[in-house]
N, C-alpha and C positions, 0 to 999 in steps of 0.2 A: 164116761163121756158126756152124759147129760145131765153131770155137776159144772163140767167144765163151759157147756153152755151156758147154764144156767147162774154161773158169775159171769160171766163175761156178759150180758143182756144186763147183769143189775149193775156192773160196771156205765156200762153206755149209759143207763138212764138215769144212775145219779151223777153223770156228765153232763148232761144231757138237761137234767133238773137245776143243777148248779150253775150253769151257764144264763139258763134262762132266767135266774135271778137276779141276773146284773143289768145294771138299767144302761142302755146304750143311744146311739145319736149316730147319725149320717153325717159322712163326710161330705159338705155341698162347695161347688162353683157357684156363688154368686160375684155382684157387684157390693163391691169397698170403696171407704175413703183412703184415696192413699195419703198417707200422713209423712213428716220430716218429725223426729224424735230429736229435743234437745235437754239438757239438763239443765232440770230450775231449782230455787230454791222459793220455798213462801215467806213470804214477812209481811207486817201489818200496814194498811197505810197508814192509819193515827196509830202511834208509838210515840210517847214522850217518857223523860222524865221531869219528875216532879223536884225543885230544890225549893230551901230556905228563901227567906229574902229579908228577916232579921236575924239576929244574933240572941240564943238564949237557951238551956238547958230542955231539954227533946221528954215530957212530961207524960205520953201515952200516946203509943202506936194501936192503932185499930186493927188493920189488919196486916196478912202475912203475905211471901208468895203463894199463887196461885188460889186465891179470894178472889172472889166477883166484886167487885165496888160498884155502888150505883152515881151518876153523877149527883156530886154536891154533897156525897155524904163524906163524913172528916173521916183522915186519914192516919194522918199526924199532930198533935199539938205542941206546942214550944212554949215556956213559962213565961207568961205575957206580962208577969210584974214590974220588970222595967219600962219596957214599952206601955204600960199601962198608966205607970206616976208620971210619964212625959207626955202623954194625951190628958189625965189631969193637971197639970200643970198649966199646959196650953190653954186648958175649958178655963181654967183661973187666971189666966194674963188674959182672956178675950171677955169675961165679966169686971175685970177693972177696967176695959180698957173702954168699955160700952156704957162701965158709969162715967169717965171721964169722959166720952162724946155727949154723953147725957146733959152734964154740965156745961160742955162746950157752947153746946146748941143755944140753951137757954139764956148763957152769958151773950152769945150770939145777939140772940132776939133783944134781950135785954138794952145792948148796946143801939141797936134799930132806933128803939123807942126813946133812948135818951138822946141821940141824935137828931130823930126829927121837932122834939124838942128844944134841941141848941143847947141842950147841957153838956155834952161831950165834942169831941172833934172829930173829924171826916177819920184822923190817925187813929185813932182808939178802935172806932169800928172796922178799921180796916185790920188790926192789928186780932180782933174779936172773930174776925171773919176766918183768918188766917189758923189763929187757933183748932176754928171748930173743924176746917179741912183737915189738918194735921192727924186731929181726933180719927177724923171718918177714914182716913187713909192707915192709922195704924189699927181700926179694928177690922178692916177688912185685911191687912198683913196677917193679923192674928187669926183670923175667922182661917183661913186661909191653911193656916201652918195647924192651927187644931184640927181641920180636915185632915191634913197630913198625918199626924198625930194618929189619928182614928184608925185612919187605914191601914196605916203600919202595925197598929194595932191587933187589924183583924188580920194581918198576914203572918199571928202565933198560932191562926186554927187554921190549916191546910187542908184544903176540901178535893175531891175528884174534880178535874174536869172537865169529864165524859165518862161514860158508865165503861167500863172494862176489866180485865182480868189483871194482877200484882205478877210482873213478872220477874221482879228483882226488889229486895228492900237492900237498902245501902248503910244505915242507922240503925242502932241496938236504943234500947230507952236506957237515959241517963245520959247520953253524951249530950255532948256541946255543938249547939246547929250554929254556923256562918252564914251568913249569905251567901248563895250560889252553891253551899253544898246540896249534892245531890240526896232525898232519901227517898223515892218510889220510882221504879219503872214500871209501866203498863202499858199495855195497847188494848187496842177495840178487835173484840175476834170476829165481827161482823162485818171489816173491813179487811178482806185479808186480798193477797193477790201472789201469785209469783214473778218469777223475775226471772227469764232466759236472754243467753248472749247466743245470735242467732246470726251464722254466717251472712254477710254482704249479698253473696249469691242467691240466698233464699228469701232475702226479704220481699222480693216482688210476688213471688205466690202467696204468702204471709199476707201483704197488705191485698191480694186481689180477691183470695176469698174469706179472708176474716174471719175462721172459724178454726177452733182447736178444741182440746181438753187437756186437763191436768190427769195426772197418774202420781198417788204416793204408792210406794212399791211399799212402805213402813207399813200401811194399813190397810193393801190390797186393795185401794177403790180409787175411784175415776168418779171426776166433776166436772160438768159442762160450763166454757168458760162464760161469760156474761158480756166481757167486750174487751179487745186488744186494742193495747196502744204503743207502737212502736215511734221509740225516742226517733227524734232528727238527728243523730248522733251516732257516727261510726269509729271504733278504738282503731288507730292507724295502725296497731300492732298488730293485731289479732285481726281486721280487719272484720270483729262483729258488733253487730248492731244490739242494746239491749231492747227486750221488749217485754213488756208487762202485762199479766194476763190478769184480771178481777174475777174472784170468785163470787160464789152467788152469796147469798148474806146467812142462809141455814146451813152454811156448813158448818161442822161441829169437829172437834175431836184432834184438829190440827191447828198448829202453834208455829210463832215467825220461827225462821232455822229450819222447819224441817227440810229434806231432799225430795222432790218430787222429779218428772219429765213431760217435760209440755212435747205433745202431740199435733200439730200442727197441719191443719187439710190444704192439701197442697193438687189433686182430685182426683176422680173414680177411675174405677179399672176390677174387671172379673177375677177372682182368686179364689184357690182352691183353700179351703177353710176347716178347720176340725173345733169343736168345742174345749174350751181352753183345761176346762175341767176333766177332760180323757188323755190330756199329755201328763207325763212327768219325766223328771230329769235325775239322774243317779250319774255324778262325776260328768265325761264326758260323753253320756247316753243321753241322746231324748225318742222317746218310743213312746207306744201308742200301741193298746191289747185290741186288736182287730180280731171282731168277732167274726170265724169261719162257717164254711157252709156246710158243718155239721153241728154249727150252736155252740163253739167253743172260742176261747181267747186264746188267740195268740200272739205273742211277741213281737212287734217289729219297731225297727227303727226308723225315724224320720226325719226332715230337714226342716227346721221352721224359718219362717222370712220374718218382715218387719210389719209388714201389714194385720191389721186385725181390731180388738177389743178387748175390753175385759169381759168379753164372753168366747171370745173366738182366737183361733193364733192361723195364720197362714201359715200352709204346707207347702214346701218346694218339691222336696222327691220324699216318695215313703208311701202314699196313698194314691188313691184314684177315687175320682165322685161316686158316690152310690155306695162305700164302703161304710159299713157300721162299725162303730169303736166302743169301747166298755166307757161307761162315765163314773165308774171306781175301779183306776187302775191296782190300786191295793188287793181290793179284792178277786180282781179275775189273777193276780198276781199269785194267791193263794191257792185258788183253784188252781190252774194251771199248774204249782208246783205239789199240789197234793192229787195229781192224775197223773204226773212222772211218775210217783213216789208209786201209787196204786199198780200202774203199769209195769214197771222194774220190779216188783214180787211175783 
């Protein structure tokens, strides 16, 4: 008889012991913001791509997808050898063309002086006159077109223009650039925002407290938005409005495309609240190991609402304030199912 005590006493107290190893948290009523959840998606505001704008075999690609580029560093280059003999070309029609105003000028002057002389006629210098303009007119046509030249020139080395991440390359090296083919996509990950269609009905709370967060459910976290700006524009189909929320400029790790849900404060109200880290969900279970008032977890099940954080879920039925809950439901999971197990022998 006082074996049979004497397990049952070391039963309790490594119950008793194993309970009390689990870190647990109050179930509290306070005040929340009540929020309207809608689904967004993020994209960048600077997104471009990058195309050709002469014609000429694609000579060395710098970088790849998902590269950092700094503004103005080269990307792409295009074999600038033709473009290159029609900007010498040009520099060589605009040095003949600067000796013959050379000439012009001086035949000019010359004609001055033998006029005011009376060796020539009013016609001659007028005809001298006529000349040296022609001159001056075709070397600024030239000057002009060899600018042209130039520039076209430099539009064989393709530079960033803004510091951003490669989000697509479109060209393998060796092919043949056009003009207006497309070869870099990037955006700036410093500019990023989402983008929610937000019923008709809701936009008046939306615009009157002007305050949300984004949620990527991909990566578990939540960003405080920086400022909404809800389009003038409502889809007469769907009858919503879109609206666009900007992120802060340190956010890291998120790309245009992904799925997010903007959270939208719409305003407060008291709610019974559990720590988000003491739920979990198996199929159609969500439960919550409520520590009992002999120090042990147990099992129950609960109702969550929409209200809350990424610290907190609201409870509809399942708890009462003041209740403590396990904040590793795994573990009081295992306890719990190895003091059946103990108990049943």
């Amino acid at each position: 008889m006082r074996a049979i005590v004497l397990t049952a006493a070391l039963f309790l107290a490594s119950g008793a012991a194993g309970a009390a190893d689990l870190k647990s948290a109050p179930v509290e009523l306070r005040e929340v913001e009540l929020t309207y959840s809608s689904d967004a998606v993020i994209e960048a505001v600077r997104q471009s791509t990058v195309a050709a704008q002469i014609q000429g075999r694609i000579v060395d690609i710098r970088f790849d997808v998902g590269d950092y580029v700094k503004k103005g560093d080269v990307i792409v280059r295009i074999d600038e050898r033709q473009v290159g003999q029609a900007a010498a070309a040009s520099a060589a029609q605009v040095s003949e063309a600067q000796a013959a105003l050379a000439n012009a000028r001086a035949t000019y002057e010359r004609t001055k002086q033998l006029l005011a002389q009376k060796f020539v006629s009013r016609s001659a210098l007028d005809r001298a006159e006529s000349e040296y303009r022609a001159a001056q007119a075709r070397v600024s046509a030239l000057l002009a077109g060899a600018a042209a030249a130039a520039t076209e020139k430099s539009f064989a080395t393709v530079v960033a223009p803004y510091s951003g991440v490669v989000s697509a390359r479109h060209v393998e090296l060796g092919e043949m650039a056009t003009p207006g083919k497309p070869l870099m996509t990037g955006f700036d990950p410093s500019t990023l925002r989402a983008v929610a269609d937000v019923p008709a009905t809701q936009i008046g709370a939306v615009r009157a407290i002007g305050r949300a967060r984004i949620e990527v459910p991909s990566l578990g976290r939540w960003f405080d938005v920086k400022s909404i700006t809800v389009l003038p524009t409502t889809d007469p189909r769907t009858q919503t409005t879109r609206v666009r929320l900007d992120l802060p400029e340190d956010v890291r790790g998120i790309y245009p495309g992904v799925y997010a849900v903007a959270h939208f404060v719409t305003g407060k109200a008291p709610r019974l609240l559990v720590p988000r880290a003491a739920v979990f969900r198996r199929s159609e279970l969500t439960a919550v190991y409520v520590i009992g008032a002999d120090g042990r977890p147990q099992l129950r099940q609960i109702r969550v609402g929409s209200a809350g954080d990424e610290n907190a879920v609201e409870v509809l039925a399942g708890l009462r304030a003041g209740e403590r809950v396990a904040l590793e439901p795994i573990k009081a999971g295992m306890q719990t199912g190895a003091a059946a197990e103990r108990g049943a022998r």
